[in-house]
C-alpha positions as CSV (number, residue, x, y, z in Angstrom):
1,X,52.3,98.4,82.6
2,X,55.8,98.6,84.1
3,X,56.9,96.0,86.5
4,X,59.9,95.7,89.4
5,X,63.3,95.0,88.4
6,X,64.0,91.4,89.9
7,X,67.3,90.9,88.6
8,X,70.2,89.9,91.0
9,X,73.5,91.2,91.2
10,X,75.7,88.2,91.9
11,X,79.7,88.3,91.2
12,X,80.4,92.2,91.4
13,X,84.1,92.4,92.7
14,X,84.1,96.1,93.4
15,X,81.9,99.4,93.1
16,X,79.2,97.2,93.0
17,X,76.9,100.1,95.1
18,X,77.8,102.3,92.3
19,X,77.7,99.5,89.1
20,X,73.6,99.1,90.6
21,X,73.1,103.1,90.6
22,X,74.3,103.7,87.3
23,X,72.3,100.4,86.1
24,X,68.5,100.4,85.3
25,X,66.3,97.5,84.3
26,X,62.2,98.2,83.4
27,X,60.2,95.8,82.0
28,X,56.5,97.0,79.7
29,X,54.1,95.4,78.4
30,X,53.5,96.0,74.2
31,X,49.3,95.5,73.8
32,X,48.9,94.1,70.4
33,X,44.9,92.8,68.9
34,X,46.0,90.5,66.5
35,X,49.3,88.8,68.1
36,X,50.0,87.7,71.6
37,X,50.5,90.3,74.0
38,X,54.8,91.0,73.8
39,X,57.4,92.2,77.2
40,X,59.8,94.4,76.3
41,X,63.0,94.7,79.1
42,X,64.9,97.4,78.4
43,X,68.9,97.6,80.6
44,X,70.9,100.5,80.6
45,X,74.7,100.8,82.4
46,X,75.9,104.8,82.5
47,X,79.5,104.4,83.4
48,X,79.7,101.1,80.9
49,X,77.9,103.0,77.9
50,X,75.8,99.8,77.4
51,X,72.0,99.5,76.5
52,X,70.0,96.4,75.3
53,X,66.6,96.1,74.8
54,X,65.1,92.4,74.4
55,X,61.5,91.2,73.4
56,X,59.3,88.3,74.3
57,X,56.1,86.2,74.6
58,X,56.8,85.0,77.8
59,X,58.0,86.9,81.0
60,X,59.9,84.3,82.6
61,X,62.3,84.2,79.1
62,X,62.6,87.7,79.6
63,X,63.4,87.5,82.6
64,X,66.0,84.9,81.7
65,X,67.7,87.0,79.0
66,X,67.7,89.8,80.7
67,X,69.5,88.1,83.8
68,X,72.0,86.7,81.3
69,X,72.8,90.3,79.8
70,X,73.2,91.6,83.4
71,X,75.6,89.0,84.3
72,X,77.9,89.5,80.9
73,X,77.7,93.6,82.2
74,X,78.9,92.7,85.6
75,X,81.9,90.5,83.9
76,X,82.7,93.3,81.8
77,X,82.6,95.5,85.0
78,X,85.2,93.7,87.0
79,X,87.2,93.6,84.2
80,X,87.0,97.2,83.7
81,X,87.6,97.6,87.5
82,X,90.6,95.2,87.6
83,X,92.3,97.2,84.4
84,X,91.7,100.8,86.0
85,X,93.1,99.2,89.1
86,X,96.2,97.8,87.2
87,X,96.3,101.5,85.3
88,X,96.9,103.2,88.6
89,X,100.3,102.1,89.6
90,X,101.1,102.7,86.1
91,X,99.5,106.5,86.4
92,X,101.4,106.9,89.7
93,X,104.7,105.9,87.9
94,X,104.2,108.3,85.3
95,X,103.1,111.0,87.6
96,X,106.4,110.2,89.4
97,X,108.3,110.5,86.1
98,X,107.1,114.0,85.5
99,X,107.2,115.4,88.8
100,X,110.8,113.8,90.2
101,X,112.7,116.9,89.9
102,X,110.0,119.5,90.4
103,X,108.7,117.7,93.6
104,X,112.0,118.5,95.0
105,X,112.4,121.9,94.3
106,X,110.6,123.9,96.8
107,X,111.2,121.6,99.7
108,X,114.0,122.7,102.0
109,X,116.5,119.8,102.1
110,X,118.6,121.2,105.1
111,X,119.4,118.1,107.6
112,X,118.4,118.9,110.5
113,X,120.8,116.6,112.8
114,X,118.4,117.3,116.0
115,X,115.9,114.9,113.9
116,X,118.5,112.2,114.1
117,X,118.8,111.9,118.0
118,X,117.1,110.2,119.8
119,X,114.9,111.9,122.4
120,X,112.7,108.7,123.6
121,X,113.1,107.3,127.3
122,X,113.8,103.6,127.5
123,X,110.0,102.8,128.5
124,X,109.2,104.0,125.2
125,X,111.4,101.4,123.1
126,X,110.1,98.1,121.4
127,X,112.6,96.6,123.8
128,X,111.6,97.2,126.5
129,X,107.7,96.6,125.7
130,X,108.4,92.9,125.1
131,X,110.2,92.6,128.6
132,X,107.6,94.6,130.4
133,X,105.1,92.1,128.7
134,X,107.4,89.1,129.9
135,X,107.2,90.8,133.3
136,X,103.6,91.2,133.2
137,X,103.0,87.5,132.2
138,X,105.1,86.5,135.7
139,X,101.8,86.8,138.0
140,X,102.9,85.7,141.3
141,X,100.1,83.2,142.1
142,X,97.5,83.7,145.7
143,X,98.6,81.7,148.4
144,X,96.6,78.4,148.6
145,X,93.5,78.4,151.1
146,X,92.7,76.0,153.6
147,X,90.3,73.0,152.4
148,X,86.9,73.4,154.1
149,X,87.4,71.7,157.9
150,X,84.1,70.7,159.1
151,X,83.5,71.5,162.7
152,X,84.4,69.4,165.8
153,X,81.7,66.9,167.0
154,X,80.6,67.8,170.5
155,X,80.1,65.5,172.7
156,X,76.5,66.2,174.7
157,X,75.2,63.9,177.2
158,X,72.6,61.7,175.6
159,X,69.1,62.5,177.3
160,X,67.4,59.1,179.5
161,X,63.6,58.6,180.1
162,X,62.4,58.1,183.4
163,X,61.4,54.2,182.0
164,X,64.6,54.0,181.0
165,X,66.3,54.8,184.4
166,X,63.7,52.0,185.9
167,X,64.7,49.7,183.5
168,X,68.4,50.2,184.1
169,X,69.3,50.8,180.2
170,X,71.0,54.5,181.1
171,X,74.5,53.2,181.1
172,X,74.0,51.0,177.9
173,X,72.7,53.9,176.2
174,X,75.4,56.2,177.5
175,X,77.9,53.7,176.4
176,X,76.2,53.0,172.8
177,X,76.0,57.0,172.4
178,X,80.3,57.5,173.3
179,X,80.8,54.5,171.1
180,X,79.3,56.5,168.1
181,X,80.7,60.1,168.9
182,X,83.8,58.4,169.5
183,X,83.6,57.1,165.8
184,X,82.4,60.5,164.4
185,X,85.2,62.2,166.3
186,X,87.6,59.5,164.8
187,X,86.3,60.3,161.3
188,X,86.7,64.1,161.9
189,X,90.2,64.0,163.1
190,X,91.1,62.1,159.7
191,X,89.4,64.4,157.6
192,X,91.6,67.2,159.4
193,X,94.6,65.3,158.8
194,X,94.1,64.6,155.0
195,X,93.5,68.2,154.8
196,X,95.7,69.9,156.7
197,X,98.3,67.6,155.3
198,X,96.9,68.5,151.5
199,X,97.6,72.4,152.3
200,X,100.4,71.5,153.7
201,X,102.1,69.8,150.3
202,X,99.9,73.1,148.3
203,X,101.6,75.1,150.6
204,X,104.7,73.8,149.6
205,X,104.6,73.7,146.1
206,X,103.3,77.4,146.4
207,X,106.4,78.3,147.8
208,X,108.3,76.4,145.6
209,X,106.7,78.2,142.7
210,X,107.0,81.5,144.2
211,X,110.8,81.4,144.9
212,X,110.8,80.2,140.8
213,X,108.6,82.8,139.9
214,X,110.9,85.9,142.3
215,X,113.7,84.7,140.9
216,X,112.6,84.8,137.5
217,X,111.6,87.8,137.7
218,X,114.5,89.2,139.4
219,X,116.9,88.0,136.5
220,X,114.2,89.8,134.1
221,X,114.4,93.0,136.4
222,X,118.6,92.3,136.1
223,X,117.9,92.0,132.0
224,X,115.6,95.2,132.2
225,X,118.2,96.9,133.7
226,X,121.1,95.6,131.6
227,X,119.2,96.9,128.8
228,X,118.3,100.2,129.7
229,X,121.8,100.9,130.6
230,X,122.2,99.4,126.7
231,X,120.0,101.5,125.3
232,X,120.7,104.4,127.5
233,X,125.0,104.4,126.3
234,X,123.5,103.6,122.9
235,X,121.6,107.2,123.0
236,X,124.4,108.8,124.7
237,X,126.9,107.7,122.0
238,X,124.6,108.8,118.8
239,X,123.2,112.4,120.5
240,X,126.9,112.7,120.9
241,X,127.7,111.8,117.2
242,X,124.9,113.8,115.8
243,X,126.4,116.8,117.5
244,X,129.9,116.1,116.5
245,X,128.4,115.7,113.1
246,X,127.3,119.1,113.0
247,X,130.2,120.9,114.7
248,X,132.7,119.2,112.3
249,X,129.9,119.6,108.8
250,X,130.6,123.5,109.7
251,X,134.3,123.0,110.4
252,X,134.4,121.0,106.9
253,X,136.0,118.1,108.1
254,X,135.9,115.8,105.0
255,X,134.3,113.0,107.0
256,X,132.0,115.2,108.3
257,X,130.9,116.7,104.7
258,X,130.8,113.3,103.1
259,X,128.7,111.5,106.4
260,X,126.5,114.5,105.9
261,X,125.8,114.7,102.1
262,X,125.4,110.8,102.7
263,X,122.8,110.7,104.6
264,X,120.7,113.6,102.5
265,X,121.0,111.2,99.4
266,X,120.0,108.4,101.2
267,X,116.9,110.0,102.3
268,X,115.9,111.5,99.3
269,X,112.6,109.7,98.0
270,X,112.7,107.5,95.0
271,X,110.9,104.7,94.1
272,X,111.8,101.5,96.1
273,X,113.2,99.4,92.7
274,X,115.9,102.2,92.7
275,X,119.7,101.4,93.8
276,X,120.9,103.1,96.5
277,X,125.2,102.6,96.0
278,X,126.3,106.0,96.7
279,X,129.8,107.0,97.4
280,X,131.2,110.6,98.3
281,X,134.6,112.3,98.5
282,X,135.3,115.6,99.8
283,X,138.5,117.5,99.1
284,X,138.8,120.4,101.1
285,X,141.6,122.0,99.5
286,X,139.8,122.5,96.6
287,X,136.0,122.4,98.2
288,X,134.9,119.8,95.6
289,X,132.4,117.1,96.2
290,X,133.0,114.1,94.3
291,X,129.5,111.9,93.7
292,X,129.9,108.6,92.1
293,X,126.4,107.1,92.1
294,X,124.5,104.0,91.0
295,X,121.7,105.1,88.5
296,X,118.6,102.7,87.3
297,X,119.4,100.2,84.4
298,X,116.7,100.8,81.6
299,X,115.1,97.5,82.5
300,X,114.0,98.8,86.2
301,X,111.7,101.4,84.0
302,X,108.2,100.0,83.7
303,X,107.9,100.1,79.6
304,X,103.9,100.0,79.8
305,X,102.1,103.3,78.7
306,X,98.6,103.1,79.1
307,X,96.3,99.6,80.0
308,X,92.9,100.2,79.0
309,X,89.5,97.6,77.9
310,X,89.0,96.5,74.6
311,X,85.3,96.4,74.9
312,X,84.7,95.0,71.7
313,X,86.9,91.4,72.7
314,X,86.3,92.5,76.4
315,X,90.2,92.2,76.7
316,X,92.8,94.2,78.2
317,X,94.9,95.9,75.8
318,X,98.7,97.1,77.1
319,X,100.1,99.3,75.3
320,X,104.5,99.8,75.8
321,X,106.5,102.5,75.1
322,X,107.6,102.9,71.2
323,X,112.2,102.2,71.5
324,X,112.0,106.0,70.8
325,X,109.5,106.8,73.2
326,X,111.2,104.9,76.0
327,X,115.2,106.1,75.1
328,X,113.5,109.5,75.5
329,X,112.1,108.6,78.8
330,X,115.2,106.9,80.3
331,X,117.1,109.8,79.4
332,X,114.8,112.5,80.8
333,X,114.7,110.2,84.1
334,X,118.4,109.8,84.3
335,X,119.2,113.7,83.9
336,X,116.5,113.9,86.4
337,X,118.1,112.3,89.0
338,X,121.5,114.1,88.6
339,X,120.3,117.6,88.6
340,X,117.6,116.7,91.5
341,X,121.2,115.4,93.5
342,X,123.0,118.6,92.5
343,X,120.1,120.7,93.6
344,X,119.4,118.9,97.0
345,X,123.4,119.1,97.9
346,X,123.7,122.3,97.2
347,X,120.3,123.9,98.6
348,X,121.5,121.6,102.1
349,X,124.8,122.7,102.1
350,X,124.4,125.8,104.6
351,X,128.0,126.0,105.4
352,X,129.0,126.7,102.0
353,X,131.3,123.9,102.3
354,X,131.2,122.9,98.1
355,X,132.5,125.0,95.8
356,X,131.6,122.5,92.7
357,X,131.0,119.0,92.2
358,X,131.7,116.0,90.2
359,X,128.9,113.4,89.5
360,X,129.4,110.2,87.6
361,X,126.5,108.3,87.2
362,X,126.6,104.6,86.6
363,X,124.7,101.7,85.4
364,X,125.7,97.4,86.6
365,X,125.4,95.5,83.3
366,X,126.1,92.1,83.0
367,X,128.8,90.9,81.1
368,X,127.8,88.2,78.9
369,X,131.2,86.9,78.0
370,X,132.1,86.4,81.5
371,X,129.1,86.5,83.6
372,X,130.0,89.3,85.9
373,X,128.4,92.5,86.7
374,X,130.3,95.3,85.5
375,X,129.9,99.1,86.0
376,X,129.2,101.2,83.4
377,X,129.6,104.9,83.5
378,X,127.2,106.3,81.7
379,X,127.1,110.2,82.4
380,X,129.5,112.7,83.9
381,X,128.9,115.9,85.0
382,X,131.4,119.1,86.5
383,X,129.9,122.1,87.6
384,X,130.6,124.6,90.0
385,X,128.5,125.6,93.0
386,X,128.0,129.0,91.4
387,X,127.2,128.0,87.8
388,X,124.7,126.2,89.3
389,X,122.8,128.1,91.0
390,X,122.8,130.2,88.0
391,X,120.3,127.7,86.5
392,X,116.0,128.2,87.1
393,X,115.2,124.7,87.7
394,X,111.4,125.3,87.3
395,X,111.8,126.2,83.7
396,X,114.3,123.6,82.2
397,X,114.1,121.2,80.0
398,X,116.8,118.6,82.0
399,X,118.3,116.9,78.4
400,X,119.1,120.3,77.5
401,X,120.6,121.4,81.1
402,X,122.9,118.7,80.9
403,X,124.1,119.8,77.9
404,X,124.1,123.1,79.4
405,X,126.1,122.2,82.0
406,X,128.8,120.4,80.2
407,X,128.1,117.2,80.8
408,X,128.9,113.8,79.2
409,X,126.8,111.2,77.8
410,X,125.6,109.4,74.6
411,X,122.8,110.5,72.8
412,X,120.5,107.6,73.7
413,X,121.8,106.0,77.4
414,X,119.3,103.4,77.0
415,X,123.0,101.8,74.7
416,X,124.4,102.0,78.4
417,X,127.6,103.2,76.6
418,X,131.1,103.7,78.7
419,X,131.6,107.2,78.4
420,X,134.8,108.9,78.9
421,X,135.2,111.1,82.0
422,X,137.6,114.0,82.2
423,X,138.3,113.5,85.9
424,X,138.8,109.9,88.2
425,X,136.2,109.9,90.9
426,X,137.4,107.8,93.8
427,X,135.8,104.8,94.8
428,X,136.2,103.9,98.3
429,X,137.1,100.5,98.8
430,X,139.4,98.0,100.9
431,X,142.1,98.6,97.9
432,X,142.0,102.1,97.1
433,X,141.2,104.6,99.4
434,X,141.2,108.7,99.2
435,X,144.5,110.0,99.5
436,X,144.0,112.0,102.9
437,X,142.5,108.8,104.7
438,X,145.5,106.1,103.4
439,X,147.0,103.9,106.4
440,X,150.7,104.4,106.9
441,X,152.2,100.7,106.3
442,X,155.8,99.7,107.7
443,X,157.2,100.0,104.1
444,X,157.6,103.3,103.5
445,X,159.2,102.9,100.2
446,X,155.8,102.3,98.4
447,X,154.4,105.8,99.0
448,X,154.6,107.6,95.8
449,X,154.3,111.1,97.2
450,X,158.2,110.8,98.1
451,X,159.9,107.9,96.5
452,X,162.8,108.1,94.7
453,X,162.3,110.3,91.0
454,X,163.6,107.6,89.1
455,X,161.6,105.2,90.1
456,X,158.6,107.1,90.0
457,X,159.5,108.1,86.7
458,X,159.9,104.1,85.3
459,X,156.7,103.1,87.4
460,X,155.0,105.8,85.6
461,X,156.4,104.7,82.3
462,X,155.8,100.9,82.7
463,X,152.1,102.2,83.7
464,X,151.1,103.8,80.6
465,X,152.7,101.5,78.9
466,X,150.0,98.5,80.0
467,X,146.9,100.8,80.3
468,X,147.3,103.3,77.6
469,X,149.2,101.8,75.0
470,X,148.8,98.9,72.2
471,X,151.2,96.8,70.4
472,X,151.2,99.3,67.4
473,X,152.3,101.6,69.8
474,X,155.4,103.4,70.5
475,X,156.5,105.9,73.3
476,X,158.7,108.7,73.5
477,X,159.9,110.0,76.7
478,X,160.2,113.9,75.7
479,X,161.3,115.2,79.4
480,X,161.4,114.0,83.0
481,X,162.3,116.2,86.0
482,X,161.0,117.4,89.4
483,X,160.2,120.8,88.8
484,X,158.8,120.0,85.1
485,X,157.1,116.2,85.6
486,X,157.0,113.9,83.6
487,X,156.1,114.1,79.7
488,X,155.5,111.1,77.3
489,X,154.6,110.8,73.8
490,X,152.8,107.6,72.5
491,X,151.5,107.2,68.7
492,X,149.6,104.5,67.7
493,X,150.3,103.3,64.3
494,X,147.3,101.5,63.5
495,X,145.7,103.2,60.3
496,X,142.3,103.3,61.8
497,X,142.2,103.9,65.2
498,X,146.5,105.3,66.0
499,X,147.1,108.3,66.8
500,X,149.4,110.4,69.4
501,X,148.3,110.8,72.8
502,X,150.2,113.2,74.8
503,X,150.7,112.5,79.0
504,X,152.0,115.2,81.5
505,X,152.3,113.8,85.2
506,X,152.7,116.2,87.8
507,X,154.1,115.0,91.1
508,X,152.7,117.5,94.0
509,X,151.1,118.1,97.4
510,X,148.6,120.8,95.6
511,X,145.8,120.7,93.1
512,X,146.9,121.5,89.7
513,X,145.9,124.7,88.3
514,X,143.9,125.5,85.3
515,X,147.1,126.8,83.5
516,X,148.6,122.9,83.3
517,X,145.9,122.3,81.8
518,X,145.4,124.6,79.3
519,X,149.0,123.8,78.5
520,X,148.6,120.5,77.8
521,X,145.9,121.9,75.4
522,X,148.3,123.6,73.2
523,X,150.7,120.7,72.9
524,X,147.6,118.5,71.7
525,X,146.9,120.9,69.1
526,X,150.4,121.7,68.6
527,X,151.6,118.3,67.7
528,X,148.3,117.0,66.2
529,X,147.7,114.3,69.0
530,X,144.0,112.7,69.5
531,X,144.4,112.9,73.1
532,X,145.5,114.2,76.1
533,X,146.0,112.7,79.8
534,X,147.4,114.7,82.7
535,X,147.5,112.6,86.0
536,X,148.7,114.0,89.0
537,X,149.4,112.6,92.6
538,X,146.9,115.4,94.2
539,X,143.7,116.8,92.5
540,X,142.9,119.4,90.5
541,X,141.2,122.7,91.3
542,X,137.7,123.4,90.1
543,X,138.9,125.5,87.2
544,X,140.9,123.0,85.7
545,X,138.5,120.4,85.6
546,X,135.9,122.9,83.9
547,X,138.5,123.5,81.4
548,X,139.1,120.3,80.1
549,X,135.3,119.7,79.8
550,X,134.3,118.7,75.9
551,X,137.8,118.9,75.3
552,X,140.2,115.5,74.2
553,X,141.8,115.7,77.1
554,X,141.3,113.3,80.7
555,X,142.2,113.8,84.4
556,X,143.9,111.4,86.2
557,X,144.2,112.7,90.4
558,X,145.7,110.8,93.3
559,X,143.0,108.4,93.7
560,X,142.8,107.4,89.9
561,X,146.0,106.7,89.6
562,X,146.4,104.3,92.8
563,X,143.3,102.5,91.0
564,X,145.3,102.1,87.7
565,X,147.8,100.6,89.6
566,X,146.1,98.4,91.8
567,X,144.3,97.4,88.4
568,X,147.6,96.1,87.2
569,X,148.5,94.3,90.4
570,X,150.6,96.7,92.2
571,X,149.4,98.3,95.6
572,X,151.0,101.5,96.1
573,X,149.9,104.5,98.3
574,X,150.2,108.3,98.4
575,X,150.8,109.9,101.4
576,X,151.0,113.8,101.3
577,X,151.6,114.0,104.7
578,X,154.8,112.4,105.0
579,X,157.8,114.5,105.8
580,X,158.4,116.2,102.8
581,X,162.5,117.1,102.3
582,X,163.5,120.2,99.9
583,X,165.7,117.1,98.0
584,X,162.1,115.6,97.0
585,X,159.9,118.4,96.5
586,X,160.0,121.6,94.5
587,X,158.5,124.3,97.6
């Protein structure tokens, strides 16, 4: 015969509706003529995979067992639970890592600046709900009532019996009667004294309270006020801003290109545990948009692959990304990012205000010799706006894009190796600032856009000398003019690593053309050099700097070269906009 289940489910941390629906308990009877009669339990768990079935004499040990089996289920339950639970961030992180460019692809990443004003009425702020609150907690209080005045004892002639009269006890009575109303009357004017004077002190305090309470008030109404007119300028001033925004975005003002390109990276989703340093310059002479962003050091990357139950030792078992697996991974995330930037800049950019852009992407790694974070560049990309678009997104693999596109990396960036960028991507900081935005100071002598050639040419010298060169090294000064620049040949003698590197420096108001470029080319191959480095006081144009991709050769602009020489302690400027005589410049 088949009895009730009568187990209890004690301890279940989760599901525990669906753990008693996928679990079944029956207990029979086995009839037997020559033993004792046996009870068989039988437990099954669907979702767990587990079945038991347990014998004995007595029910009550049955039921015992069979308890202590359900119990060692519903252990192995929560544990199961708590490891899908733990699983799921590491699903959603892998989901993320598979969908971070794709998820971005069909979305349309115009800014819409109309988003960014603010349209709310002061009564809608935060602000002013706490003062209204404050307000609202100023009740101003009822006036105090008068205590309860009983009424006036009246005085009614006391009534005399005919015996009375003949007796001659009216005027005692009359007296004894006044006597006592005069005492009751006595004892009524006190009590209206004590409580008229009572109201009267209530009354006071009432007042007293209420003038406090008014003029409370009136100061918050004051602060209300203050504030709205706060909050109202506040409004005014971004509305205002936004619009300006937008007017000078179309113009292609190069604040306005940069504020806007800033805030579309900023607002692009990533996970919260990624850096957000992101500095942009725009050069509208030459349309480009210069990117240099903070990408994810390899230990912000979860390295766990899969969490799953060990049912056999009821232990979780973590499995971690193989070194191979997880260099393949960072990498696929890092060229990610950069061509998810690329596309949302240029799918935003409505006003077809960049022509081509240049992204370095770098990592802070801590320096163990000196205990200071350093950056570390660890890609670098060039590509114009129409090379680009070129590309399907939907359908590339991203390792092989960036190849595609030029750009530079090591094999493996989980080394976080320096790579070597063909073009200097300015860094806005207190010391070096882009060339169109520099401050004018009294000294006008510092400005290397028009100081004397001379000088330029031995601060140019004395430059290369401390960056470039070694104590093997030696430099030849093949030419220095005006119209020509400036070109210097240094070898390195050192057996291993020497070499010649050649340097052509360009003094000029315009970007440098691809044809520079491809002449510095020729001179490498022509003298045999390892190297070659053309800096410039201006930019380059688009087409040089595609060029002198995956070729020995590195760009030095305006901003670069201020930062090699504020890197050797000497703070110069450049100033294009200077009055510019025929004496300085070649037209």
């Amino acid at each position: 015969m088949q009895k009730e289940p009568t187990l209890v489910f004690t301890g279940l941390s989760d599901k525990s509706d669906m753990f008693q629906k996928d679990f079944s308990f029956t207990i029979d009877k086995e009839e037997n003529d020559i033993e004792e009669p046996m009870y068989v339990a039988v437990l099954r768990h669907k979702s767990l995979g587990l079945s038991t079935t347990i014998r004995e004499r007595k029910e009550e040990t049955l039921q015992y067992r069979s308890q202590q089996i359900l119990n060692q289920w519903i252990q192995t339950w929560n544990l199961a639970n708590n490891t899908a639970n733990k699983l799921e961030p590491v699903r959603k992180i892998q989901e993320l890592w598979e969908t971070m460019l794709s998820q971005s692809l069909d979305k349309d990443h115009t800014l819409d600046l109309e988003h960014y004003k603010n349209k709310e009425p002061f009564e809608s702020s935060i602000k002013y709900a706490q003062l209204k609150s404050r307000m609202d907690s100023l009740i101003i209080p009822s006036p105090p009532k008068m205590g309860f005045l009983p009424q006036k004892p009246t005085y009614k002639e006391p009534e005399v019996s005919f015996s009375q009269k003949l007796q001659f006890k009216k005027r005692k009575i009359i007296q004894a009667y006044e006597k006592e109303y005069d005492k009751k009357l006595e004892s009524w004017q006190k009590i209206i004294e004590r409580t008229e004077t009572a109201h009267t002190i209530r009354q006071a305090e009432y007042e007293k309270l209420l003038s406090s309470i008014s003029l409370e008030r009136e100061a918050l109404q004051q602060v209300i006020e203050n504030e709205k007119q706060h909050y109202e300028d506040d409004r005014l001033q971004k509305n205002k801003a936004a619009d300006s925004l937008a007017i000078n975005y179309q113009s292609k003002q190069s604040n306005a290109v940069e504020e806007y390109f800033q805030i579309l990276m900023q607002k692009s989703e990533y996970p919260d545990f990624f850096p957000r340093n992101i500095v942009l310059e725009y050069i509208p002479e030459t349309q480009t948009l210069y990117v240099s962003a903070e990408l994810p050091h390899p230990d912000l990357i979860p390295k766990e692959k899969i969490i799953k139950l060990n049912k056999e030792s009821n232990q979780e078992d973590v499995a971690e990304y193989s070194n191979e697996e997880f260099s393949l991974l960072y990498n696929d995330i890092i060229y990610k990012i950069i061509l998810r930037s690329l596309h949302e800049i240029i799918s935003a950019d409505k006003a077809d205000t960049v022509g081509s852009i240049g992204y370095n992407g770098w990592v802070r790694v801590l320096n163990r010799g000196n205990g200071r974070y350093e950056k570390i560049c660890i890609t670098s990309l060039f590509t114009t706006r129409a090379a680009f678009e070129e590309i399907n997104l939907h359908k590339i693999d991203p390792a092989l894009c960036f190849q595609y596109l030029h750009g530079m990396s090591s094999t493996a960036l989980t080394d976080l190796r320096q790579v070597e960028t063909p073009m200097s991507i300015p860094i806005k900081n207190e010391a070096v600032m882009a060339v169109k935005k520099l401050l004018e100071p009294l000294d006008k002598g510092n400005n290397l856009a028009n100081m004397n050639w001379l000088e330029f040419e031995t601060k140019i010298s004395a430059l290369i000398k401390k960056e470039f060169c070694t104590e093997n090294s030696e430099t030849n000064l093949v030419h220095s003019s005006l119209e020509l620049g400036i070109e210097l040949i240094t070898t390195d003698t050192d057996t291993y690593r020497g070499g010649k590197t050649i340097f052509y420096v360009k003094r000029s108001i315009k970007p440098i053309s691809v044809f520079a470029v491809r002449e510095l080319f020729g001179q490498i191959i022509h003298e045999g050099a390892i190297k070659g480095i053309l800096i410039t006081t201006a930019d380059f144009s688009p087409e040089a700097y595609e060029f002198a991709k995956n070729k020995p050769i590195s760009l030095i602009n305006g901003i670069g070269l201020l930062s090699l020489f504020e890197k050797h302690g000497q703070k110069l400027r450049i100033n294009l906009r200077e009055a510019i005589s025929l004496e300085t410049w070649l037209s």
